[in-house]
N, C-alpha and C positions, 0 to 999 in steps of 0.2 A: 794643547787643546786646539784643534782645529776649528775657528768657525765659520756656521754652514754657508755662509755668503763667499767665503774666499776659495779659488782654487787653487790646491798648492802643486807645481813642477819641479820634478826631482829635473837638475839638469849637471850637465858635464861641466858647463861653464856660467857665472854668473853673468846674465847678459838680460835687455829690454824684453818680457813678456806683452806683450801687448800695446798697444798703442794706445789705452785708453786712460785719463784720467793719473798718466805717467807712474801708470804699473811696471815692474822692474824687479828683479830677481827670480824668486820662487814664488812670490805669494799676486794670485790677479784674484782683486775685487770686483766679482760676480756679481753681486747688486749692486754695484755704483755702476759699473757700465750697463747693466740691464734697465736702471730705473734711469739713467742720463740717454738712454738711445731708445727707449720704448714708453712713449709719453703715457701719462693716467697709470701703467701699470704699477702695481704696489706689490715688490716682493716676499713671496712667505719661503721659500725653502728652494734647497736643490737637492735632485732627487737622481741623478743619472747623467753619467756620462757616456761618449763611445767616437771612438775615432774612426775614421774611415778606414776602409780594405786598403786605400791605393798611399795613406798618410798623408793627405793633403788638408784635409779639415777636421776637427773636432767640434759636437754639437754637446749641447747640456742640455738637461731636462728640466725646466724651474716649473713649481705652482706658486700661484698666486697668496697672499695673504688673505683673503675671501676664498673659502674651500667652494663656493659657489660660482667662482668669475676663470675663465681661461686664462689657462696656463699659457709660457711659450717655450721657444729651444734658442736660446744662442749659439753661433757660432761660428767657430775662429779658422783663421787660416794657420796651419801647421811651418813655421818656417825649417829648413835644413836643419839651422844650429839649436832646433830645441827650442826655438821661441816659438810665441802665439802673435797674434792681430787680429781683433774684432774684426767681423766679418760682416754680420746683418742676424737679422734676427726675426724670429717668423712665429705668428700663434700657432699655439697646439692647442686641445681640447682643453676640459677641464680636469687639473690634477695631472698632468704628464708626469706617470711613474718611472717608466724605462723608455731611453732612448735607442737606435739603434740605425746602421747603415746596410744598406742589399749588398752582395759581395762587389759590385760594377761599382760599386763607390759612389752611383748617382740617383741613388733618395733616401729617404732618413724618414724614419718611422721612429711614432712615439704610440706608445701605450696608456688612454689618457682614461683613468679609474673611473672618476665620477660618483666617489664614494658620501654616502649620506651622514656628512660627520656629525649633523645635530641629531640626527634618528630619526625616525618618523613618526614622530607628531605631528600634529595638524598644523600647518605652516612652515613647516621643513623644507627644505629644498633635498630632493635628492636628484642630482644632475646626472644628462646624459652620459654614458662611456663609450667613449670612440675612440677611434685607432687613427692620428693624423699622418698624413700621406704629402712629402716636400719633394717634389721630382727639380733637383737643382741645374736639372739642361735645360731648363723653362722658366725656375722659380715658380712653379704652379702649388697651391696648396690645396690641399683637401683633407676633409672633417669626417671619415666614414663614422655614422651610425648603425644603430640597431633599429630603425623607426619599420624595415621590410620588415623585420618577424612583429610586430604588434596587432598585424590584423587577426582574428579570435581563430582561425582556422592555423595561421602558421605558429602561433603561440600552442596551442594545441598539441599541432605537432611536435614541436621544442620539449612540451612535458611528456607525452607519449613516448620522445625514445630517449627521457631520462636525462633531461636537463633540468636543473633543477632552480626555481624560480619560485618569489616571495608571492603569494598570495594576493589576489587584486594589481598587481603592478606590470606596466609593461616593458617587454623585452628590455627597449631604446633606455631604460631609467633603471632597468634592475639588473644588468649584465655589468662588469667591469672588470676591463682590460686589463691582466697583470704583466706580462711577459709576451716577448716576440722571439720569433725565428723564422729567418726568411732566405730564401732563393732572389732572382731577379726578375722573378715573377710570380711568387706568391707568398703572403707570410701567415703564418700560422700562431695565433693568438691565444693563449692560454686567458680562461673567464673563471677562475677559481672558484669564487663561491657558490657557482652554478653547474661546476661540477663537468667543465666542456672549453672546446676549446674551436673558435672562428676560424675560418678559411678565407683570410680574404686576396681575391686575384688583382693586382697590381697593377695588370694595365689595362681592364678595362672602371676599374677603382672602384671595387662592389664587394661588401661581403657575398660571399658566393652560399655558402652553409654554418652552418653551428653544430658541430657531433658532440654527446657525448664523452667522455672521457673513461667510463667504466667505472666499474666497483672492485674489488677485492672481497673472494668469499673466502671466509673466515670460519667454514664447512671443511674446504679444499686445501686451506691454508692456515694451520691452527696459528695463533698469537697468547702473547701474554699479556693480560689485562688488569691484573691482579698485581696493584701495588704494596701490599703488606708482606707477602710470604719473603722478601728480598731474595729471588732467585729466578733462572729461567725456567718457566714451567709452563709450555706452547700448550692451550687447550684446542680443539676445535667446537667452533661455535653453530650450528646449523641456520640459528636463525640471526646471523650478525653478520654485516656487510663493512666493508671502509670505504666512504665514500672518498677517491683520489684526489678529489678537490688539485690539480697540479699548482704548481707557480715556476719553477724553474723548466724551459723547454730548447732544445738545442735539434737540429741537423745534420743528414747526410745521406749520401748518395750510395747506393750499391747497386752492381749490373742494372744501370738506367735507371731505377725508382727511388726514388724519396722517401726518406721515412724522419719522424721524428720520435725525440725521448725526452719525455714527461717525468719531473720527480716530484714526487706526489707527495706532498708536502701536509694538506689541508688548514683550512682554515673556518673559523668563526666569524658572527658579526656581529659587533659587540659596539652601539652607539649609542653615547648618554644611560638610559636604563633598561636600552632593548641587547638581549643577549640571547639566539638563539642555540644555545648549548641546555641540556638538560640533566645533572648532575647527581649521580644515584650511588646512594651512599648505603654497599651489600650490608656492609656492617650494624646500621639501626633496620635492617628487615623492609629497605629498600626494592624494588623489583627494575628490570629496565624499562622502558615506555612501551613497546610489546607485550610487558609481562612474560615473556617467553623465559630470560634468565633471572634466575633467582639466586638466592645464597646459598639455598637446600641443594638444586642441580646444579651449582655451578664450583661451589667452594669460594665464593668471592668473598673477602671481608670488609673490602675499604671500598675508594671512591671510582668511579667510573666516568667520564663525562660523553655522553650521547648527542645526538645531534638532536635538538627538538623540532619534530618534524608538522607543530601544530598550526605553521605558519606557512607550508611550502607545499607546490605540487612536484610530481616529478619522480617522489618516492613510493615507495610499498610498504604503505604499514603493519604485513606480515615481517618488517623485517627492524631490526634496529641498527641504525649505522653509527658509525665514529666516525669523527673527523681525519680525513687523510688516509691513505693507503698504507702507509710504513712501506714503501715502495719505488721502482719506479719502471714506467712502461714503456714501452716503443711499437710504436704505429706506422706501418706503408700506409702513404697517400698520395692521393691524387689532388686534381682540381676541387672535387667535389665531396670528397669523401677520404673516410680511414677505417684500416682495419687492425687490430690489434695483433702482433706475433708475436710478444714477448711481454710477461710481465716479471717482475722479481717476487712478488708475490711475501711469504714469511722470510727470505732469505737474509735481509739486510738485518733484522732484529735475529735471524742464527747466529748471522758469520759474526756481530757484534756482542753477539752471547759466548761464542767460543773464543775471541780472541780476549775480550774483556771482562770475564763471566761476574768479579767482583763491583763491577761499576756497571752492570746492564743497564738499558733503561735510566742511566743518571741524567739529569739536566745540564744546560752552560751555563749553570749559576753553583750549582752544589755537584759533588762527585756521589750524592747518595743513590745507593743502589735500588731500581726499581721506580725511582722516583715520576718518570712520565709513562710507567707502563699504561695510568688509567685515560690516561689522555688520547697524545699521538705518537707517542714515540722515540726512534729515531728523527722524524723529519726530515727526509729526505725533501731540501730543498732547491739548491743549484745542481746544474749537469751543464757540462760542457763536452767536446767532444774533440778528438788529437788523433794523430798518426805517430807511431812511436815503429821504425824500420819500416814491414808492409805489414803492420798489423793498424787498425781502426780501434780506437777504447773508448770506452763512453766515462767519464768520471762521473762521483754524481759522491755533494760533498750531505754533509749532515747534522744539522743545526742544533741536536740537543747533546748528543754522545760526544759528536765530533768526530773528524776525520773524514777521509774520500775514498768510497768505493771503485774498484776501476774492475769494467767488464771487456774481453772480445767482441767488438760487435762486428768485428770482419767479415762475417755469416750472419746476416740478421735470421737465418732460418738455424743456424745452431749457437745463439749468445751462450759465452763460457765467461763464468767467474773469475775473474786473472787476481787480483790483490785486494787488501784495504791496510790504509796509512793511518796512524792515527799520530800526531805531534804533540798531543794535550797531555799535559803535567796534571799523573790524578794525585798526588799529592796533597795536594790543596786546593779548594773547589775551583777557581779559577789561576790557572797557572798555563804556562803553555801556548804551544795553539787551539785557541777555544771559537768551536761554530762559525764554521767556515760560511760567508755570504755568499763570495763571489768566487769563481773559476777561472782563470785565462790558461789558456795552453801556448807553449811558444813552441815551435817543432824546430827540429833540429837543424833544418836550413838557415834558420830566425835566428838561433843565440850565438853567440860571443864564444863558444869553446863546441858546438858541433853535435852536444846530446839536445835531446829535447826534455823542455822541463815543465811543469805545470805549478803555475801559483798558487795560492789560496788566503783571500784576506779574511781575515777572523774576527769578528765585529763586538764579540763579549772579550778577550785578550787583546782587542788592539794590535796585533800583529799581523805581518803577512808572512806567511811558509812556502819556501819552494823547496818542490820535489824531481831530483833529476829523475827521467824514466829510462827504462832498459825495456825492451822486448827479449822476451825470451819464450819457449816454445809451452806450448799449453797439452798435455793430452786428450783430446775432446772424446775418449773414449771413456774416461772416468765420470761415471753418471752423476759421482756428487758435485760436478763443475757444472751440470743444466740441469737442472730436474722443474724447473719453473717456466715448463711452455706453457704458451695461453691459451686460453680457454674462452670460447667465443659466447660463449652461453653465459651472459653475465648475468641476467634476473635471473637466477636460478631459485627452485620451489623449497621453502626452509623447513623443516619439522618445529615442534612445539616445543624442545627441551632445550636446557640451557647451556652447558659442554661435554666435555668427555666423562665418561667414568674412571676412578682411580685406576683401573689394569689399564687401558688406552693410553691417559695421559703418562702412566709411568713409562710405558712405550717409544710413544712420543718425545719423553725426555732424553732418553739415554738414544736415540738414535739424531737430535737434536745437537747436540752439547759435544759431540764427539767432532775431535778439532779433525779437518778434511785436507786433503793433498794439498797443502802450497801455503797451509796457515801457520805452521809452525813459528814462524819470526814475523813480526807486524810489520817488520820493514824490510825485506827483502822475501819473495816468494816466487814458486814457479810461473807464475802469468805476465805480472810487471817488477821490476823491483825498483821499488821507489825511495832514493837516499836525502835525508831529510840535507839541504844544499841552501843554507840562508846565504851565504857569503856569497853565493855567486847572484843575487838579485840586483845589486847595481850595475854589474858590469854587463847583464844582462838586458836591463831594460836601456842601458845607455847603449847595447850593441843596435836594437832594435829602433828606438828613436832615430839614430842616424839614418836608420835602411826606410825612417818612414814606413816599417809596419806592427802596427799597435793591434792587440787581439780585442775586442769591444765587449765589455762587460758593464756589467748592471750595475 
């Protein structure tokens, strides 16, 4: 059992970690140097780590003991032989969730929530969410807010194109920072529960805009919602949306532009006895919040859980949404803006219907089938992003099923499906590699034998998995490898019924469920083949420690 104050290094040799408080081995106490070198503060947790591009420093994300008082970042100098040394230590906002470094190795961004953990009663605190900004060729710190969008005009506009915000509250107190991804001059902020994600530019130190993140229609992309039938059986929904809510968001570069991918994960807010989910149960003669689907048009019999929208602006209540996309998108952007070219849309809930059809929809706590169809899913929660030969793939790991999709994103104007891994022992509910957190990729320049491989730590089994990668050639002429371009019309006009009719869906199914080019074996396929490679994890991160460079995860 690891506890959350210490942080433990795997190292080649046993040797001094740190200098502080005659830390030594593998294990450095994180709150004794934090609360011995940062006076008054009182620590509550730690929440993120990431080492630099260039492996010279490592920073941590700690919150306070007062979910109401700022957070800060430690952090250490990297030595050669795999030791650490207190470094200095700098405030961050309130709640620094994920930390993170610009590729230039010189600033460190935190993602700082500012989440309202007593709920909002009268006398609650719910604290601002800001993005801290440490430019370390100056030491200069900065606190960006959301205080520009609160004037009644820009708040407006925020709900106009479908950011989605609590009723009565402003921007600066009701946004919170989940997730970064950055260039060296601009990072781009995932705000989950609002459904959008911040632009903010770097060097003149300003959120610049707040876009949108999109819906998922559920018209255009039938899903399975229906927890009882224990099968896959995609409906299409006319008047149901998934709202993408992201949290994991990653980077890259094609012919000069920028874009990023979003796994769209979603989320609830659920403080003390405020819980905006609304939970519609087909089976007692239940209706959605719409009223649009019913038991009679839809076939549903169990539980469903809805977004309740009685609190928020931002939505169309011609419409009903879920939580999260079962998804994940990818965006060109600029300074100021983004536009969508690629969503996966139903795909992640197929290719996991056809390679696992008796555990669809199972949780990371139980293997039973069906079990989060009513909810959100897959979860598509982390993506990161590798070069595996001159191919580009975006992974993009999965919190309830498990395992990591990997796509071509070499052509962001033609993404092609290449594999998905899954490690989990369904055997027995938690066996395996279970719900992958976090992503690193190490490219084959990086490791100790010359492939490139990707981690994945697994936060319900306790383990971490690596996958060597292979590239190998994809046909992008077989249409079942992209059929999920995007669609730029996302408030689209819903009709009044609730899903398919029995000849549709049965359609639907069988044209569904049929296993597609390159899925035959879970772990080797025509796009990546990925061989499940635990043994080589030490000799690997110990190849990479020495070269000082460390890939930065959450």
């Amino acid at each position: 059992q690891v506890e959350p104050e210490n942080l433990i290094l795997s190292q080649q040799e046993t040797g001094v970690c740190g200098n502080e408080g005659g830390q030594n081995g593998k294990n450095i106490n994180i709150k004794e140097i934090v609360e011995n070198n940062y006076k008054g503060f009182s620590y509550g947790d730690m929440t993120s780590v990431a080492v630099s591009p260039n492996g010279e420093k490592l920073a941590v994300a700690i919150q306070s003991s007062d979910y109401s008082v700022a957070g800060c970042l430690a952090v250490f100098l990297c030595g050669a032989d795999g030791t650490l040394s207190f470094d200095q230590i700098y405030e961050a906002g309130v709640q620094p969730d994920m930390v993170t470094f610009t590729p230039d190795s010189k600033k460190i961004l935190s993602a700082d929530e500012g989440e309202p953990r007593n709920g909002y009663e009268a006398g609650s605190i719910d604290p601002k969410g800001t993005v801290t900004v440490i430019d370390l060729t100056n030491q200069n710190v900065s606190h960006l807010d959301f205080t520009v969008f609160d004037s009644e005009a820009k708040r407006a506009e925020l709900v106009q194109n479908g950011v989605i915000l609590k009723k009565g509250t402003a921007p600066s107190v009701d946004l919170e920072p989940e997730y970064i991804a950055a260039n060296d001059k601009t990072a781009y902020v995932t705000l989950q529960e609002a459904n959008a994600i911040a632009i903010v530019d770097l060097q003149t130190l300003s959120i610049e805009n707040i876009c949108s993140a999109g819906y998922e229609d559920y018209e255009k992309y039938p899903i399975d919602i229906d927890k009882k039938d224990a099968a896959y059986r995609p409906v299409s929904y006319p008047s149901l949306r998934g709202i993408r809510m992201p949290d994991g968001i990653s980077l890259f570069e094609s012919n000069g532009k920028t874009y990023i991918v979003t796994a769209n994960e979603g989320d609830s807010r659920e403080w003390n006895e405020y819980l905006n989910e609304a939970e519609c149960n087909f089976g007692k003669g239940q209706t959605s919040p719409s009223g649009k689907i019913t038991a009679e048009n839809s076939g549903l019999t169990g539980k469903v859980v809805f977004f309740d929208q009685n609190d928020y602006e931002g939505l169309n209540s011609e419409y009903d949404y879920l939580f999260g996309g079962r998804s994940f998108t990818v965006y060109c952007v600029d300074g100021s803006g983004m536009k969508e070219v690629y969503t996966s849309g139903n795909e992640l809930e197929a290719k996991t219907a056809a390679y696992f059809p008796q555990y669809f929809n199972c949780s990371n706590d139980s293997a039973e089938i069906d079990d989060r169809s009513g909810k959100k899913g897959v979860e598509a929660e982390s993506v990161t992003i590798g070069t595996v030969g001159e191919k580009t793939y975006a992974f993009i790991g999965l919190e309830r099923i498990g395992g990591v999709m990997a796509y071509d994103i070499t052509n962001p104007d033609k993404i092609l499906f290449a594999n998905y891994i899954n490690s989990r022992d369904f055997s027995k509910d938690i066996a395996g590699d279970v719900s992958p957190e976090g992503l690193c990729m190490i490219s084959a320049s990086e490791s100790a034998d010359g492939n490139a491989y990707l981690l994945a730590s697994c936060e319900v089994s306790g383990t971490v998995a690596a996958y060597k990668l292979i590239s190998q050639n994809i046909d992008s002429s077989d249409d079942d490898n992209t059929d999920n371009n995007h669609d730029n019309n996302i408030d689209h006009n819903g009709s009044g019924h609730g899903g398919a009719d029995t000849e549709d869906l049965n359609n639907q199914e069988s044209k569904t469920n049929a296993l597609k080019t390159g899925d035959h074996a879970p772990v080797i396929g025509t796009g990546i083949g990925m061989v499940l490679a635990l043994s080589a994890i030490i000799v690997i991160l110990k190849y990479r420690r020495s070269k000082n460079t460390i890939t930065n995860t959450k």
